[in-house]
PAZA-271477 format. One record per residue (C-alpha): x, z, y; residue in three letters. Coordinates in pm, whole numbers. Layout:
<x:X&z:Z&y:Y&code:Ala>
...
// end
This chain:
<x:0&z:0&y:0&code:Unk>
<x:104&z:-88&y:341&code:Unk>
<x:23&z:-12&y:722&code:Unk>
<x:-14&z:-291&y:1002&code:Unk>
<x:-75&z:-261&y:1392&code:Unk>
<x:-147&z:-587&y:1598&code:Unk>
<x:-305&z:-660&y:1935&code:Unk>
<x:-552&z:-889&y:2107&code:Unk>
<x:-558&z:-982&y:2481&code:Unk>
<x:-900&z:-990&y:2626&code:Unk>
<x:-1000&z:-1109&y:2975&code:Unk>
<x:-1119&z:-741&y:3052&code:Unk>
<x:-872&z:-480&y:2902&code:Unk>
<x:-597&z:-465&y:2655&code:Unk>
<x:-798&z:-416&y:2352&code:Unk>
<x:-577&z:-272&y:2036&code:Unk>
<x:-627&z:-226&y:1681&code:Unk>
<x:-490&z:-33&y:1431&code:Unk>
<x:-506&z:-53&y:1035&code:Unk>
<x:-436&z:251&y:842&code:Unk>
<x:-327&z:346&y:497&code:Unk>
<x:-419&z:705&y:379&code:Unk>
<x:-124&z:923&y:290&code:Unk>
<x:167&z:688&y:387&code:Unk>
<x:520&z:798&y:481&code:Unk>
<x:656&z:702&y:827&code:Unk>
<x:521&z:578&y:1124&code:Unk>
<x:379&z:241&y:1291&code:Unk>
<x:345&z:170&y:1667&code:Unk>
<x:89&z:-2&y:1881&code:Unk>
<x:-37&z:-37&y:2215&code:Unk>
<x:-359&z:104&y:2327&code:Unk>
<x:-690&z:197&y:2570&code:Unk>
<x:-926&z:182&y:2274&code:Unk>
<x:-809&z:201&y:1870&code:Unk>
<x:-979&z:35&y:1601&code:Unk>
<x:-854&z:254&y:1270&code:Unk>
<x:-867&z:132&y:947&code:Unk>
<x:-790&z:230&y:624&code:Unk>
<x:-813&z:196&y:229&code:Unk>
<x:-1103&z:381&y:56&code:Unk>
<x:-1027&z:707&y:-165&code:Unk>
<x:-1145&z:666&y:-504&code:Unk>
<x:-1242&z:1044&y:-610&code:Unk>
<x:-1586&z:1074&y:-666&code:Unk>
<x:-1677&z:1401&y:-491&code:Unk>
<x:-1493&z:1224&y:-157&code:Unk>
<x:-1709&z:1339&y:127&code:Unk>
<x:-1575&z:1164&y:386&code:Unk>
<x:-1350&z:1106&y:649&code:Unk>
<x:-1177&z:1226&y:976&code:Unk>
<x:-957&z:1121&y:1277&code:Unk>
<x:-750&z:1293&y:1503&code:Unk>
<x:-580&z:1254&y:1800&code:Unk>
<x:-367&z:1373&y:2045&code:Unk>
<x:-180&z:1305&y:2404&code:Unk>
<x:215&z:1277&y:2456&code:Unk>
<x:341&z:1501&y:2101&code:Unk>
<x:374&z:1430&y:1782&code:Unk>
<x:354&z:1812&y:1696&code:Unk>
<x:49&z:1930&y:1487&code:Unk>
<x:-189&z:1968&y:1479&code:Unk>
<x:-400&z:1674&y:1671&code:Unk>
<x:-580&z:1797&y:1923&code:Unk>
<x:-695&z:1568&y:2177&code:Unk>
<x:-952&z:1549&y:2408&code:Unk>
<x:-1085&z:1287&y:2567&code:Unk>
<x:-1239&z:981&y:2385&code:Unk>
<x:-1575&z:893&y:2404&code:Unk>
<x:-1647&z:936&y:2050&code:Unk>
<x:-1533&z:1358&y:2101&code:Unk>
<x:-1227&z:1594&y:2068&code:Unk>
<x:-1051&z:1559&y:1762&code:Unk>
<x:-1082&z:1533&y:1501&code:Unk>
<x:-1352&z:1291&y:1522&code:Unk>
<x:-1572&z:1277&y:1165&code:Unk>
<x:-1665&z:923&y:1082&code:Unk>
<x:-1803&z:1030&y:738&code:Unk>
<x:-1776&z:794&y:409&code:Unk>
<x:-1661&z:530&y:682&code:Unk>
<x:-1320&z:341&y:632&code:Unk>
<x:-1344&z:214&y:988&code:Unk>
<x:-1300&z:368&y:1327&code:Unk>
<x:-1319&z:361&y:1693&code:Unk>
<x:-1141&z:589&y:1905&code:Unk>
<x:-1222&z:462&y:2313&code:Unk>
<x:-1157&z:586&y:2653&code:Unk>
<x:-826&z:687&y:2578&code:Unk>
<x:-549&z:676&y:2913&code:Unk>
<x:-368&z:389&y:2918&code:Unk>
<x:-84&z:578&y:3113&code:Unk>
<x:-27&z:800&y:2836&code:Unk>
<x:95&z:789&y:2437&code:Unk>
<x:-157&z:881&y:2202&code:Unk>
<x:-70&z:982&y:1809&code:Unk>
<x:-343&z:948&y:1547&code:Unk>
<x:-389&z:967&y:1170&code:Unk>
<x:-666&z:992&y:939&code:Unk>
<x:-741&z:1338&y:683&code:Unk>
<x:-1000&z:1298&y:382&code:Unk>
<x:-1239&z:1593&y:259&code:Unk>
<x:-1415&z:1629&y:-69&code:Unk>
<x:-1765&z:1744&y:-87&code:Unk>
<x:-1669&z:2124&y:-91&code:Unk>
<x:-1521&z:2059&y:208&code:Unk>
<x:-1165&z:2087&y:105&code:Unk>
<x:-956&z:1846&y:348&code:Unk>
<x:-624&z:1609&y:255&code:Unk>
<x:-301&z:1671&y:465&code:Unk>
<x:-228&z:1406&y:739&code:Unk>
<x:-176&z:1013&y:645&code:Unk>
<x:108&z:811&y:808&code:Unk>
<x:87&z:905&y:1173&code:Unk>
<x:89&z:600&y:1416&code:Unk>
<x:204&z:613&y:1767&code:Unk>
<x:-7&z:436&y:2037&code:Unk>
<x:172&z:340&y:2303&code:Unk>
<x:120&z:365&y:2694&code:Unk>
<x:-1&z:37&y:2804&code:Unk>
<x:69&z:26&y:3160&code:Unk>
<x:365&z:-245&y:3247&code:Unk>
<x:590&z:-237&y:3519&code:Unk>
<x:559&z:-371&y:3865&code:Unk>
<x:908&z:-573&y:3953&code:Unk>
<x:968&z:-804&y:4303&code:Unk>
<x:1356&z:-1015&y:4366&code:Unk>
<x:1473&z:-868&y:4686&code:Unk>
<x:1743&z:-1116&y:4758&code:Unk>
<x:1822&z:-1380&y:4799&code:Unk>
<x:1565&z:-1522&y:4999&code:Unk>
<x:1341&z:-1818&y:4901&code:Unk>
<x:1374&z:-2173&y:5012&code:Unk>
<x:1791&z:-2077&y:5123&code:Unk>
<x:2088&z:-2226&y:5007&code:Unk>
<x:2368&z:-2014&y:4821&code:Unk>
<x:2708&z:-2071&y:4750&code:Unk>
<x:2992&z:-1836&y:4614&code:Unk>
<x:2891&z:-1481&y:4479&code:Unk>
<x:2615&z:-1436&y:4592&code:Unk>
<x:2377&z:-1067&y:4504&code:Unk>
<x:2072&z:-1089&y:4293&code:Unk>
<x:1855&z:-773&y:4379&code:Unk>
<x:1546&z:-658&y:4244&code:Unk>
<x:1283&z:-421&y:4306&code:Unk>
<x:1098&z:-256&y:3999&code:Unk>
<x:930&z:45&y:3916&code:Unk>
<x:695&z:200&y:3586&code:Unk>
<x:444&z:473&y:3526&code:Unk>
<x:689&z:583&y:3286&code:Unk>
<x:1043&z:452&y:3376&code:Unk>
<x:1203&z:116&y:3364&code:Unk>
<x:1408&z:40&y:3052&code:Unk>
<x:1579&z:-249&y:3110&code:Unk>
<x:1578&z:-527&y:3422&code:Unk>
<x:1687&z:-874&y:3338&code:Unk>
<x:1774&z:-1152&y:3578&code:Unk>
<x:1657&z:-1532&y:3502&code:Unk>
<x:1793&z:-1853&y:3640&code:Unk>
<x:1564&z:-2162&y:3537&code:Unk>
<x:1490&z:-1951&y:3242&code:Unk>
<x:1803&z:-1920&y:3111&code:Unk>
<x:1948&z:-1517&y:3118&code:Unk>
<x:2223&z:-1412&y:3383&code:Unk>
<x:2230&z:-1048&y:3333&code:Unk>
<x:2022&z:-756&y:3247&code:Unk>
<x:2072&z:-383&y:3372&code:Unk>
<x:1923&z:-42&y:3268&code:Unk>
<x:2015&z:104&y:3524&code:Unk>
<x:1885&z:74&y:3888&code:Unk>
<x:1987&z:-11&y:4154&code:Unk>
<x:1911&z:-344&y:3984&code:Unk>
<x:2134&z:-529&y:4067&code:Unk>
<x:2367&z:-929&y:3965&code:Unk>
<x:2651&z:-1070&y:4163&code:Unk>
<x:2581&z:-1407&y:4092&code:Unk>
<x:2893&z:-1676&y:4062&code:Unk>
<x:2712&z:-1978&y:4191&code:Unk>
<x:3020&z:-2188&y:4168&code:Unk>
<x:3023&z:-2201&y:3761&code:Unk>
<x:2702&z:-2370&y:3803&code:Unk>
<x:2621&z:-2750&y:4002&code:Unk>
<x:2462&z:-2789&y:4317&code:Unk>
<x:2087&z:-2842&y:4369&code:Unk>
<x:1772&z:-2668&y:4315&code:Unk>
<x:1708&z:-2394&y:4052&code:Unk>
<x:1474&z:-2112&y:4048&code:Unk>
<x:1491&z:-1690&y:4012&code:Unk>
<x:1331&z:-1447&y:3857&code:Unk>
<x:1335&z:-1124&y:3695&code:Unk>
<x:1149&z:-921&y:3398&code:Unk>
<x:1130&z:-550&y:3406&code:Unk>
<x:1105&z:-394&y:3071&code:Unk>
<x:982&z:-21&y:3004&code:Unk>
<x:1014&z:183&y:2676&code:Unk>
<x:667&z:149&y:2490&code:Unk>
<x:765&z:-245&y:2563&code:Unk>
<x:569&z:-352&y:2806&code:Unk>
<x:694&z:-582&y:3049&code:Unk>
<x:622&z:-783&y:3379&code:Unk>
<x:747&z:-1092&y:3602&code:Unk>
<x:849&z:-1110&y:3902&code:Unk>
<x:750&z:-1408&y:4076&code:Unk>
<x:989&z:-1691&y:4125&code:Unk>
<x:1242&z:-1758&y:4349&code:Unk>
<x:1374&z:-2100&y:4461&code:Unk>
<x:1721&z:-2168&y:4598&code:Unk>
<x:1993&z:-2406&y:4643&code:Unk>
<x:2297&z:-2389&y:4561&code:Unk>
<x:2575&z:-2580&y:4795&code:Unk>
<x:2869&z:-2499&y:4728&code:Unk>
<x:3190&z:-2731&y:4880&code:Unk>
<x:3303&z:-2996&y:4636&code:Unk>
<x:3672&z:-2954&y:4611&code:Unk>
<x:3923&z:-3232&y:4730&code:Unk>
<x:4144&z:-3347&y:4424&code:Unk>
<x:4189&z:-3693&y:4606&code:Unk>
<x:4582&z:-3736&y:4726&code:Unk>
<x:4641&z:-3882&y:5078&code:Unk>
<x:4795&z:-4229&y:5056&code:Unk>
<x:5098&z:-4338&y:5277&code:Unk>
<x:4973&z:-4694&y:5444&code:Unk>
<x:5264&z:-4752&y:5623&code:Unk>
<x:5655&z:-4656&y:5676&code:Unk>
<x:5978&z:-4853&y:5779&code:Unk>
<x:6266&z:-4760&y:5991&code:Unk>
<x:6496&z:-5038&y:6174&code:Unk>
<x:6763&z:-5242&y:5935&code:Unk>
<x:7053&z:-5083&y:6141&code:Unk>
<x:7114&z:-4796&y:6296&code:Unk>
<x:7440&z:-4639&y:6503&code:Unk>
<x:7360&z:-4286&y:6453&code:Unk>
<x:7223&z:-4036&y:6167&code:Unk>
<x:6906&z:-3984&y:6331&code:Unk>
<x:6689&z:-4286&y:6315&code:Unk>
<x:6379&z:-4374&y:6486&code:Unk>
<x:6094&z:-4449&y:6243&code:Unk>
<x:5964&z:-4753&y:6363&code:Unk>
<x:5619&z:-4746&y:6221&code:Unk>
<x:5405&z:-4422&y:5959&code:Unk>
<x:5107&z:-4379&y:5934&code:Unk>
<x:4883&z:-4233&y:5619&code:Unk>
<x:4495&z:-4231&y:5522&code:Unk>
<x:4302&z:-3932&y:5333&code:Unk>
<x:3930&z:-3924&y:5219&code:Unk>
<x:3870&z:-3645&y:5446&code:Unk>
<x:4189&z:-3623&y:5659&code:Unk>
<x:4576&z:-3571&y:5668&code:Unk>
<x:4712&z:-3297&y:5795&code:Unk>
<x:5067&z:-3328&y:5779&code:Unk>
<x:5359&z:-3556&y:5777&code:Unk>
<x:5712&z:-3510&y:5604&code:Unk>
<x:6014&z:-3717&y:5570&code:Unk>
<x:6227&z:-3708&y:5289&code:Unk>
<x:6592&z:-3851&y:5166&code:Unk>
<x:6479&z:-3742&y:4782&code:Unk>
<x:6218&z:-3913&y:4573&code:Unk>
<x:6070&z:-3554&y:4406&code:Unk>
<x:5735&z:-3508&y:4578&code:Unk>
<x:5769&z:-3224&y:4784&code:Unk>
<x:5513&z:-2904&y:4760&code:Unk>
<x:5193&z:-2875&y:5010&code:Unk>
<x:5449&z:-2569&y:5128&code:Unk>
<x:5760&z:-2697&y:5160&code:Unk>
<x:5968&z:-2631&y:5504&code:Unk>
<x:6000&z:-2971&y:5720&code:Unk>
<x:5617&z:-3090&y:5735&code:Unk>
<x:5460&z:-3138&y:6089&code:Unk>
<x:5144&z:-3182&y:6194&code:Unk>
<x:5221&z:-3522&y:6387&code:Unk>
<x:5356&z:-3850&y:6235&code:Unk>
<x:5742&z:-3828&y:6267&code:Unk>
<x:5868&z:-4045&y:6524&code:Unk>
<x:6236&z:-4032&y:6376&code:Unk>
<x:6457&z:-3919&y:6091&code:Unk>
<x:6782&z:-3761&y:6065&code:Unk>
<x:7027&z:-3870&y:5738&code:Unk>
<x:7268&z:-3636&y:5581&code:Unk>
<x:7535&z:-3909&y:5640&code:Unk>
<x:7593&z:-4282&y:5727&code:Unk>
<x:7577&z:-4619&y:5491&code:Unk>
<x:7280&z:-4753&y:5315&code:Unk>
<x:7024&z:-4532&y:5296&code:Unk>
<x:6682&z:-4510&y:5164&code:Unk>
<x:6391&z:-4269&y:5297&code:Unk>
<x:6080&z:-4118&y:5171&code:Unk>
<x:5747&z:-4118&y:5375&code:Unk>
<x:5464&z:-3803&y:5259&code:Unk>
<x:5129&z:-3684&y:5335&code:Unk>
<x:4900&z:-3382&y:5250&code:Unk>
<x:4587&z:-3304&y:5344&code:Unk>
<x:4395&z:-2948&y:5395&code:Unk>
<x:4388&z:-2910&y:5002&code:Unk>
<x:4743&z:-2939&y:4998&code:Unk>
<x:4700&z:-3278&y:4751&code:Unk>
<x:5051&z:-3440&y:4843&code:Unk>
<x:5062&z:-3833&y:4808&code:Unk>
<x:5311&z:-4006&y:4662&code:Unk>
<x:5611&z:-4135&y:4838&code:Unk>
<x:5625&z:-4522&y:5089&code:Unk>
<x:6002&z:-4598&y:5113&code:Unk>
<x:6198&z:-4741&y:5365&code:Unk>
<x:6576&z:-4854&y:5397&code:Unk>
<x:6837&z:-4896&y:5636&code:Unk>
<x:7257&z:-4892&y:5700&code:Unk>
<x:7376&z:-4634&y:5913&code:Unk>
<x:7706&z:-4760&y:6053&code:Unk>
<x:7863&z:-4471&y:6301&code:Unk>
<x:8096&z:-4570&y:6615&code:Unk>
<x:8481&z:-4543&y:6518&code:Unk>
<x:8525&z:-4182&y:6748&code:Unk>
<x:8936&z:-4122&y:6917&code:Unk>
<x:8882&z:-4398&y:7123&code:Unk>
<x:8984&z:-4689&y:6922&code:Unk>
<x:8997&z:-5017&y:7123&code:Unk>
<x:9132&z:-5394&y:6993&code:Unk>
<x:9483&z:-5307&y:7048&code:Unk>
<x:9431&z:-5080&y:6734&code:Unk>
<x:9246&z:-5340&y:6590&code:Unk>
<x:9598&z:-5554&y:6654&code:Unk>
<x:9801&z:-5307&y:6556&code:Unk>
<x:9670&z:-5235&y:6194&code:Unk>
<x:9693&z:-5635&y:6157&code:Unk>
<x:10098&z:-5601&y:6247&code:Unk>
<x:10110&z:-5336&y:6010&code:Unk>
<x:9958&z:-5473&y:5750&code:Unk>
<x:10172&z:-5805&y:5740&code:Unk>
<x:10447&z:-5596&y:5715&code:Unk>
<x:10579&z:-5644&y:6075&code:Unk>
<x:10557&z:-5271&y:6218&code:Unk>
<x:10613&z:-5013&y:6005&code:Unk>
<x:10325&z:-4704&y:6031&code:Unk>
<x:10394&z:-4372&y:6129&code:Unk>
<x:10188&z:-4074&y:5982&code:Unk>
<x:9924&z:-4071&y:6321&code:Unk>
<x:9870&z:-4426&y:6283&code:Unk>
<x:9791&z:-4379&y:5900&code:Unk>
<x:9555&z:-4156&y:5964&code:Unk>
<x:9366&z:-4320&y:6273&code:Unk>
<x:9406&z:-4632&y:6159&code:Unk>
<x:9353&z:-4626&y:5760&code:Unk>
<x:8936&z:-4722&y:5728&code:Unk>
<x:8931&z:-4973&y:5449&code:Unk>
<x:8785&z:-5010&y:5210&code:Unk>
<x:8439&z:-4940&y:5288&code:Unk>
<x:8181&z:-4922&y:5018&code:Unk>
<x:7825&z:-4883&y:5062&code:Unk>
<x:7849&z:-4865&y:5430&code:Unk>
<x:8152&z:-4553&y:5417&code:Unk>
<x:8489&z:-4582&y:5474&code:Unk>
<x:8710&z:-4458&y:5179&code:Unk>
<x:9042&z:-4436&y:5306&code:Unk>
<x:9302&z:-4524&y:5011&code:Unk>
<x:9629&z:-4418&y:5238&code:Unk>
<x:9769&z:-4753&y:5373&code:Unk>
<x:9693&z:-4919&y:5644&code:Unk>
<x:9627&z:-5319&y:5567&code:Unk>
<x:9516&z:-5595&y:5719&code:Unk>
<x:9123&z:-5486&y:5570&code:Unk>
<x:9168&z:-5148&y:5818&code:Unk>
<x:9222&z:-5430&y:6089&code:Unk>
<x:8909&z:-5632&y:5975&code:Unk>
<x:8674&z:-5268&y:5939&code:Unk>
<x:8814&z:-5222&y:6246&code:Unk>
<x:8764&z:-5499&y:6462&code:Unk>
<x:8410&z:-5482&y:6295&code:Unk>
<x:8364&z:-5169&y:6474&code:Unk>
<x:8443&z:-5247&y:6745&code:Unk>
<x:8224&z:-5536&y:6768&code:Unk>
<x:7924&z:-5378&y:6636&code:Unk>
<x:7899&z:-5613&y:6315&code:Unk>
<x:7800&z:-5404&y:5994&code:Unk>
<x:8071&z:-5362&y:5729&code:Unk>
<x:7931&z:-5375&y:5386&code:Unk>
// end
């Protein structure tokens, strides 16, 4: 033999009913304002009948309760195996069970004893955030809720799905809004009390807008420095750079490794020149960022840096280095030294410790102005 509890919804009241076994162990819960009992005949024959009791908020015995239309308890329904127990407070838990008596009057001990639940659910409202706003980053989910009894459990809904859920108040979520996409979605809550009923809060509609982040690189249009220059620092002779949402910064290089968002030597502006670490052909790197310090990659440009011979060297040097080269002046040790600038590679001079007639060649370059390669 077994016991069952079940409910029905009607459009006036919570209406609940209750089947009961006789002399079961253990105990079955239900939801009530009015009980239907019911329960499996005895089969003595000197059975006189049948009676239910009651009582309010304790389990302790015996069943006293007072209240229901049908009387105090217990409440004889005779050779019934059917019952009604109405009127009962739906604020309050109620504990019944069922007793049989012979014809001498001689009564059973207590069946199964079935708890009957408050039925009053909570009352729950969202607080924040507001409807029809938009949202972005953490934002605080807040809610309102209250219960005859107390509140068990709050739990926090976004387009159904479950954020969070809290026993204890205040009732609150902070809400990431950037692991989810933008647009429209909608909040609510359920409040949850211990005899499991429950209400819902009505629903909230927001939008979250949060900023799309920039992955997209600036690209360098345009970079190029003259073919020649006379000095380390040369003037850039056109730069410019174009970004999906805007560059913010401009950087030079004379290495090819993309430099960091961070890195010392970016300005604001587009550089208007460049200064080399030394002279002969060189090749330099043009950069961009922008504000989410996505670098682009590198435009390159190339020129020959050919420096003035310094210590006042004029064509009578120039002359001079020829005479010693062909062997008709021998060099002394100062005219080695100013005069020894061959051979030049890649636009330096490597001086090998004579003077020939190449120094007179680099030098009458020089002094000229034509580029020595």
């Amino acid at each position: 033999m077994s016991n069952t509890c079940y409910s029905r919804c009607t459009l006036s009241a919570l209406i609940f009913y209750v089947i009961i076994t006789s002399l079961l162990v253990g105990q079955t819960i239900c939801f009530a304002e009015t009980v239907t009992l019911s329960w499996d005949a005895n089969s003595e024959p000197d059975l006189g009948g049948y009676k239910v009791y009651y009582t309010a908020d304790s389990s302790s015995l015996p069943f006293d309760g007072v209240g229901a239309v049908e009387g105090t308890s217990p409440v004889d329904v005779h050779n019934l195996t059917t019952a009604t127990i109405s009127g009962l407070d739906p604020n309050r838990t109620y504990y019944v069970a069922v007793t049989a008596y012979d014809t001498s009057g001689l009564e059973s001990p207590y069946s199964n004893v079935v708890a009957v639940l408050e039925a009053v659910p909570p009352s729950i409202s969202l607080t924040s955030p507001a409807a029809n706003t938009d949202v972005s980053g953490t934002v605080a989910i807040t809610a309102s809720a209250s219960d005859n009894v107390g509140v068990s459990m709050v739990e926090f809904y976004r387009n159904g799905a479950l954020l969070f859920a809290s026993n204890t108040a205040p009732y609150a979520f902070s809400w990431n809004t950037t692991s989810f996409v933008n647009g429209n979605c909608t909040l609510m809550a359920i409040a949850r009390d211990s005899a499991g009923n429950f209400a819902q809060s009505s629903s909230v509609s927001v939008t979250v807008n949060n900023p799309i982040p920039d992955v997209t690189a600036p690209t360098v249009t345009t970079f190029s420095l003259p073919s020649t220059a006379a000095a380390l620092t040369v003037p850039v002779t056109g730069i410019s750079a174009s970004d999906a949402i805007g560059v913010t910064g401009y950087l030079i290089s004379e290495s090819a490794t993309t430099p960091a968002a961070t890195a010392p030597g970016w300005s604001v502006t587009a550089p208007t020149s460049f200064t080399f670490s030394g002279e002969g052909s060189k090749t330099a790197y043009a950069w961009a960022k922008d504000a989410a310090g996505n670098v682009s990659g590198s435009r390159s440009a190339a020129t020959t840096i050919i420096l003035p011979v310094t210590g006042g060297t004029t064509l009578s040097d120039a002359l001079l280095a020829l005479q010693i080269g062909s062997g008709k002046v021998t060099p002394t040790a100062e005219q080695v030294a100013r005069l020894d600038v061959a051979p030049v590679i890649n636009g330096i001079s490597v001086p090998n410790g004579v003077v020939d007639t190449g120094d007179a060649i680099v030098l009458l370059s020089k002094i000229v102005g034509k580029p020595v390669l």
